[in-house]
VMD Tcl script that draws the C-alpha trace (Angstrom):
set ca {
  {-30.40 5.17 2.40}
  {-27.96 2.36 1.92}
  {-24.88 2.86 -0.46}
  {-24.28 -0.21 -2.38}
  {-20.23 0.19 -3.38}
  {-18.84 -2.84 -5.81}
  {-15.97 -4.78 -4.68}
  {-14.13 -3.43 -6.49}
  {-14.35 0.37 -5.13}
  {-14.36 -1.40 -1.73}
  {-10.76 -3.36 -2.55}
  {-9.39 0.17 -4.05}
  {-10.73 2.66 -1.32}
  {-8.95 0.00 1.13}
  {-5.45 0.45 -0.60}
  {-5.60 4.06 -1.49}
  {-6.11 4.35 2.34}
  {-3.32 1.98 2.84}
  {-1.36 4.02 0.86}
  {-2.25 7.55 2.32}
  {1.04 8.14 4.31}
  {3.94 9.57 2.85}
  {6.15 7.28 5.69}
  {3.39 3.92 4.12}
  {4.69 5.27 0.19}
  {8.47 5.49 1.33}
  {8.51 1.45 2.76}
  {6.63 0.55 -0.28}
  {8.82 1.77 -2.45}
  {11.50 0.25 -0.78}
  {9.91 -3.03 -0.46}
  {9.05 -3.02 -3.87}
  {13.24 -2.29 -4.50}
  {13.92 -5.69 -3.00}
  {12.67 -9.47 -2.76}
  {12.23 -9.00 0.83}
  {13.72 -7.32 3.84}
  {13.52 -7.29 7.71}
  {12.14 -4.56 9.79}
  {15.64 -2.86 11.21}
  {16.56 -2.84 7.50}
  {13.47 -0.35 6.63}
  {14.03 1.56 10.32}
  {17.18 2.54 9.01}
  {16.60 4.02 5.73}
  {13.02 6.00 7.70}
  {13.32 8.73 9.69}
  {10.74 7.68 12.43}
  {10.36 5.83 15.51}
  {10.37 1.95 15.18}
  {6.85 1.93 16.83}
  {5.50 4.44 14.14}
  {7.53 1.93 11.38}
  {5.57 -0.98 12.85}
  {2.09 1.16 12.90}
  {1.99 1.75 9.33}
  {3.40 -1.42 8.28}
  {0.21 -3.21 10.68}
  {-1.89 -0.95 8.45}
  {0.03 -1.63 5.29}
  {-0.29 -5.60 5.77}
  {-3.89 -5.22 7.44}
  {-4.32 -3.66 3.42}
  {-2.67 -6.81 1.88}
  {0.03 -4.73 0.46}
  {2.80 -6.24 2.18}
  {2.97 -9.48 4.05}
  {5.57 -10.71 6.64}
  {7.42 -13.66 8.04}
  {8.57 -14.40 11.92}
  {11.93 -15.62 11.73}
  {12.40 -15.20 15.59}
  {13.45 -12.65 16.93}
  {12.97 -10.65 13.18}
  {9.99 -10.38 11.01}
  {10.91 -10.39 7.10}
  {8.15 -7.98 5.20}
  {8.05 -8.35 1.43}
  {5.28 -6.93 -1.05}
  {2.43 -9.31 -1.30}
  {2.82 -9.84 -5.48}
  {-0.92 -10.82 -5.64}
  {-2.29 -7.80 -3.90}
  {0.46 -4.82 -5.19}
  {-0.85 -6.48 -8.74}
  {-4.17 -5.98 -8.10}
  {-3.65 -2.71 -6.45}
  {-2.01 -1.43 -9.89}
  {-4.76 -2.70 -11.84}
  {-7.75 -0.91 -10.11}
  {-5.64 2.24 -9.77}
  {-4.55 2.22 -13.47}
  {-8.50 1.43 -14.47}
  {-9.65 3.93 -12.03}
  {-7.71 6.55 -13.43}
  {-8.69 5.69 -16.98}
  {-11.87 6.49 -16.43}
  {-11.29 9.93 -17.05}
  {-11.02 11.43 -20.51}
  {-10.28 15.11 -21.17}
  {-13.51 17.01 -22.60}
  {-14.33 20.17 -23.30}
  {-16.56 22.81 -21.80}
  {-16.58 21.69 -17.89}
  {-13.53 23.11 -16.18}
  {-11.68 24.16 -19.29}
}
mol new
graphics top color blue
foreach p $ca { graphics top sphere $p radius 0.5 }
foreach p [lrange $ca 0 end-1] q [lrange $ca 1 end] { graphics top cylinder $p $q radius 0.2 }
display resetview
């Protein structure tokens, strides 16, 4: 049997996996604090190795979350506005789907 997911569920199950590392939630939230920063700047505030900081922003970007820019020898990383707006979207209808009812679990 084949499951059939929309796009949709695809494009949300991709950034909620994106987003399933405390270490991929703390550089989002600091990307999102600024227009754009380079990769020693979000070493620093991260208590982890550089080559952990540059695994889960490879996943992060692979996601579309963030995106970055070679400016030799630095990369620049900034939150891809497109995608993080999307993101919010299918997470805020996802989680509207729910609506409290009574009898099941009350």
């Amino acid at each position: 049997m084949t499951n059939k997911y929309t796009q949709e569920e695809e494009q949300l199950a991709r950034f909620a996996k994106a987003m399933g590392h405390p270490a991929r939630i703390a550089i989002l939230k600091f990307l999102a604090s600024r227009s754009d920063c380079f990769f020693g700047d979000i070493h620093e505030v991260l208590p982890i190795a550089k080559a952990t900081v540059s695994q889960h922003l490879s996943e992060l970007k692979d996601a579309g979350l963030i995106q970055g820019e070679i400016f030799p020898p630095k990369v620049k990383y900034c939150i891809n506005p497109g995608n993080w707006q999307l993101a919010k979207e299918l997470l805020r209808d996802f989680m509207d789907i729910y609506a409290p009812r009574t009898g099941c679990c009350s």
